[in-house]
C-alpha angles and dihedrals in degrees: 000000000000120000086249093050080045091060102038089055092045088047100051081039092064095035082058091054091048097044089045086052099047087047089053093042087051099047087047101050087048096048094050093048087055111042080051084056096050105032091040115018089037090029085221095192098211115069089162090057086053092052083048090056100050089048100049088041080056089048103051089035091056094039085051102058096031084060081043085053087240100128136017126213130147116283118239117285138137093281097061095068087057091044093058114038137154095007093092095064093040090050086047096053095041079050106052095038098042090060081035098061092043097058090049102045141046109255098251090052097052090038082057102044083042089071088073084079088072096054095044090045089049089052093045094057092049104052087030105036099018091230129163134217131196119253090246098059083043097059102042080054088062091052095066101047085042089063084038100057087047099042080055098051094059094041104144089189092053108167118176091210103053086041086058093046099049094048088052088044089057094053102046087050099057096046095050081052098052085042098044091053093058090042099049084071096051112117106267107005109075117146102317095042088050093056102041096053101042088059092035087055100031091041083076107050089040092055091047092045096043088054094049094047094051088229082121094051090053081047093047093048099050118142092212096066084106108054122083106213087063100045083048099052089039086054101045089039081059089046097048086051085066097049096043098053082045084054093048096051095045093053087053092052092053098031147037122275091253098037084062095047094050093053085073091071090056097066085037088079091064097032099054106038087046086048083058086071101018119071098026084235098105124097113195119220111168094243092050081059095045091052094043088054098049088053091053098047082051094056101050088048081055096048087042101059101033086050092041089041117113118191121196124336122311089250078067097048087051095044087049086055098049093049091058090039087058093044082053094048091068110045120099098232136057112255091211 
């Protein structure tokens, strides 16, 4: 491959990686503006039925277009359920905690304690992958639990239980990113199969929990059935949950576990300082603020220096891409 070709592939590899990031910062922003409408401004009382109905949108959505021949991934057999593990737990409990949490928290509280996800995925990557960061990228991660940590401590809305969720919810999050990641390259799987078959394995359990709960009984019963406004926001909140565990996948597959999980904080700076003035559940204290403030200048010098980083020449970053583009080429199934 010639120096220019080297260049040109380097090049659509990293505008991939960007392109991948900004989809999943954008599905993410809008989920979690919704879910925040539905479970807070309507006081929907069921955050598990709203879990139900995302995975059973991403369900019907992926079966749709495999029968259309959109889209390939392996049919169902005993394998998969090895394939995939433990990915399904991991998805249910990311799942549950995360609407938990929402409903429990103002959104720039849970945007800030959300930032735990990047230190435990860090951590996860080194004791689990053996990777390596540079000091730089370690300590703007500190920054941000740093303003985390002091955006918490004056919380005026403190609540035991959505401190709890969304702790939980961190780190189920940043062991399904570290997971999804290994599994995306599994023979026959790849996004759409991963997707598909954690919904298809986790929807189940949820319902069955949901019923004996009585949490589906408080859903059935909702006065606001009738109103329009609620059944649009709950439906688009189900479709969003589609698009934002696609956009998940497909940020894995491009970038690294933590990357992905950076990206996050990117969309964090927009979603907690419009949640100061969006979802009348935030009381404002000037260290809160502060803190507020220090966790989001850590996460855009995160995001600065893992997007503005080059590593190697461009002749490595080709030969990286054509390695992954050879290990692709032999799989059964498309990855995307």
């Amino acid at each position: 491959m010639s120096a220019n070709g080297c260049q040109e592939t380097a090049e659509h590899s990293a505008l991939l990686r960007l392109l991948s990031a900004l989809f999943y910062a954008g599905s993410s922003f809008l989920i979690t503006v919704v879910n925040k409408t539905v479970l807070t401004s309507f006081r929907f009382p069921s955050y598990m039925c709203l879990g139900i109905g995302q995975m059973i949108t991403t369900l019907v959505v992926l079966y749709a277009a495999k029968m259309s021949k959109r889209v390939q991934f392996q049919d169902f057999d005993r394998s998969i359920l090895l394939k995939i593990f433990p990915l399904p737990l991991l998805y249910f409990g990311n799942h549950i905690t995360g609407l938990a949490s929402t409903k429990k928290l103002s959104l720039p509280m849970f945007t800030v304690l959300r930032k735990f996800t990047i230190l435990m995925t860090m951590i996860l990557e080194v004791y689990i992958l053996r990777k390596t960061f540079p000091k730089r990228l370690v300590y703007s991660v500190m920054a941000i639990v740093f303003g985390a940590m002091i955006a918490a401590s004056s919380d005026l809305a403190f609540d035991v239980e959505g401190y709890t969720f969304i702790l939980l919810n961190d780190a189920f999050t940043a062991a399904s990113s570290v997971y999804t990641k290994k599994k995306l390259s599994t023979e026959g799987l790849g996004t759409y199969g991963v997707l598909f078959y954690n919904a298809l394995i986790i929807v189940i359990p949820t319902v069955l929990a949901s019923a004996l709960t009585g949490d589906f009984h408080k859903a059935v019963t909702f006065e606001d059935w009738v109103e329009f406004p609620f059944v649009f926001c709950f439906l688009m909140s189900c479709f969003m949950g589609f698009v934002l565990m696609y956009s998940i996948v497909l940020c894995s597959y491009y970038n690294s576990a933590l990357t992905t999980t950076v990206v996050g904080a990117i969309k964090n700076v927009a979603v907690a300082y419009i949640g100061i003035f969006v979802g009348g559940d935030y009381l404002f204290s000037w260290t809160n603020f502060l803190g507020l403030s220090i966790c989001m200048s850590g996460g855009l010098m995160y995001s600065y220096l893992t997007f503005n980083h080059k590593s190697g020449s461009n002749a490595e970053a080709a030969q990286e891409l054509k390695i992954h583009t050879t290990e692709d080429s032999t799989r059964k199934y498309s990855v995307i």
